[in-house]
N, C-alpha and C positions, 0 to 999 in steps of 0.2 A: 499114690497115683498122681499124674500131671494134670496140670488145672487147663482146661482148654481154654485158649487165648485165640483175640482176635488175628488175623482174620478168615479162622474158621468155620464153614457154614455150619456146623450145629450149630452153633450160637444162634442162628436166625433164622432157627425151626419150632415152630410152635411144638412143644412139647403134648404128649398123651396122658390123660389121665391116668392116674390109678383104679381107681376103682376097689379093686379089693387089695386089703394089705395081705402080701405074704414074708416068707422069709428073704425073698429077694429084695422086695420094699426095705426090709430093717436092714438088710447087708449094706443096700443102696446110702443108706440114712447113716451108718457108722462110718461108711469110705468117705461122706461128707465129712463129719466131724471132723476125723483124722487128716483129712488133707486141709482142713482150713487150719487147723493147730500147725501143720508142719507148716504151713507157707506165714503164719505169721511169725515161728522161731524166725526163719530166714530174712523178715522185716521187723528189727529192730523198734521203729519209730510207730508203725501201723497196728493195730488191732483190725483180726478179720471176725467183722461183725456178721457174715452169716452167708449164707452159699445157699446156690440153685443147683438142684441136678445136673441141666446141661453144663454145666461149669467141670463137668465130670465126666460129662459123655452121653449120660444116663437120658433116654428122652423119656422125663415123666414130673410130671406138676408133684414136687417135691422139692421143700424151703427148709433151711434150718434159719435160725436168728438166735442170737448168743441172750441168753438171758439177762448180762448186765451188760449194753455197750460202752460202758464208761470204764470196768474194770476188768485188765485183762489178766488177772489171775481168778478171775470166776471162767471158767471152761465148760461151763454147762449150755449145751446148745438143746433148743424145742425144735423138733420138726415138724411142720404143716405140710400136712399131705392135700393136695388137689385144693389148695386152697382157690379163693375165688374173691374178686372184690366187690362188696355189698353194694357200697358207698366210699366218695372219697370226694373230701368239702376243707375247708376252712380258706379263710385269705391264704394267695398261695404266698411260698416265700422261699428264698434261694438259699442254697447254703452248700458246700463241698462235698461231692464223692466220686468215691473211688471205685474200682474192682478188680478182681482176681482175674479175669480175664482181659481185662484193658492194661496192660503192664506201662508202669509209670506215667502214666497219663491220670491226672484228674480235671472235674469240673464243676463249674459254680449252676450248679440243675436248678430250674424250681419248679417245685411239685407242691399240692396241696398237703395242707399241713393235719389233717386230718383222714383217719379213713377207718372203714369198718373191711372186716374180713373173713369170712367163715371157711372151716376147713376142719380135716379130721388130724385127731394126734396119731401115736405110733401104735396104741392101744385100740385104736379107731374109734373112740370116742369125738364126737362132732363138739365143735369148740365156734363161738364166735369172739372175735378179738376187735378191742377200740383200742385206737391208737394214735396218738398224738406225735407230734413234731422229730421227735429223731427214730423212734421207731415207726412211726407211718411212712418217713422218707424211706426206714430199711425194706419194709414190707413192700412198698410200693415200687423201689429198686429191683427186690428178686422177683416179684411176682412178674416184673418186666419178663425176665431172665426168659419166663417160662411163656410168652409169647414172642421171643425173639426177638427182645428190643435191648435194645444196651443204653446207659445213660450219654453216650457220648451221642445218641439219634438224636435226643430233648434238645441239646447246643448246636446241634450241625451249622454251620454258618456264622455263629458268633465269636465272633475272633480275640471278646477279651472272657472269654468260658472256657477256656482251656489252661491246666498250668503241669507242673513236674515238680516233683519231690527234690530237694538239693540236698546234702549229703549231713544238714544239720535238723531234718526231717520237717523244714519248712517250705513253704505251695511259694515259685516262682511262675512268672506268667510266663506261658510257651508263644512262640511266634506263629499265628495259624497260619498263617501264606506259605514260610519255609516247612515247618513240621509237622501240620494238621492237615489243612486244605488237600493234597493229592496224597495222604500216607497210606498207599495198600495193606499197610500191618495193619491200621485202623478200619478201614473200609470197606477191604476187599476191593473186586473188580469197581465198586460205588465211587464216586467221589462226592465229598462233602458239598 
């Protein structure tokens, strides 16, 4: 399946609940999986740590997160269905990401370093999850997804929070005036 990319308005549609799991929920949940494995074969340098429904088309508060983001020969991804954010604390702190739908564009976000989460699994078992520093960022990233925000909203206007992958799979700083600031791929009809 294609990853939808900006700047498509599903991206910036608050997604529907689920509510109850059926077999279209678990369909939903496996086209996630497989399309994030396939788009990270095609990125060499990137591990893709976890996907939102609308990243798919799909409009419905449904997350996967890779169970190790450090190692990317573990492929086992949890899905959170209708997850919700309890709590989200700690001193905030900045640090780099990316997405599936923002193509070659990253940024230095900062988000609280802490967050609580409750949501059900694929068995519909109600789960709550604490989560600290790189997975509260990822939680806190797709959970975005599913009201329509993208990380590149958090920097709108910051012009040294933008950068691009360069072909040795290190973050160069992007020029926001020339490449950011008016880019319709990014924004759509908006401008930054």
């Amino acid at each position: 399946m294609d990853i939808v990319t900006t700047p498509d308005p599903r991206l910036r549609q608050k997604c529907r609940k689920v509510n109850k799991i059926t077999a279209e929920t678990l369909d939903i949940i496996a086209k996630m999986r497989e399309a994030s494995l396939e788009w990270e074969k095609a990125h060499p340098f990137e591990l893709s740590a976890a996907m939102a429904a609308p990243q798919l088309g799909f409009d419905r508060r449904i997350i996967i997160i890779r169970d190790d983001l450090e190692d990317k020969k573990n492929t086992n991804f949890t899905a959170l269905i209708d997850p919700e954010i309890i709590k989200a604390e700690g001193k905030p702190a900045k640090d780099y990401e990316g997405c599936l739908s923002v193509p070659a564009i990253y940024g230095l976000v900062e988000r609280p370093t802490k967050v609580k989460v409750k949501a059900l699994l694929e068995d519909g078992t109600p789960v709550r999850v604490k989560a600290e520093d790189s997975l509260a960022r990822t939680l806190l990233h797709e959970i975005d997804h599913l009201d329509g925000v993208l990380f590149i909203d958090h920097i709108k206007g910051q012009k040294d929070a933008f950068f691009k992958m360069n072909d040795k799979g290190e973050l160069d700083p992007v020029d926001y005036d020339t490449e950011i600031k008016d880019n319709h791929n990014l924004w759509g009809d908006d401008e930054a």
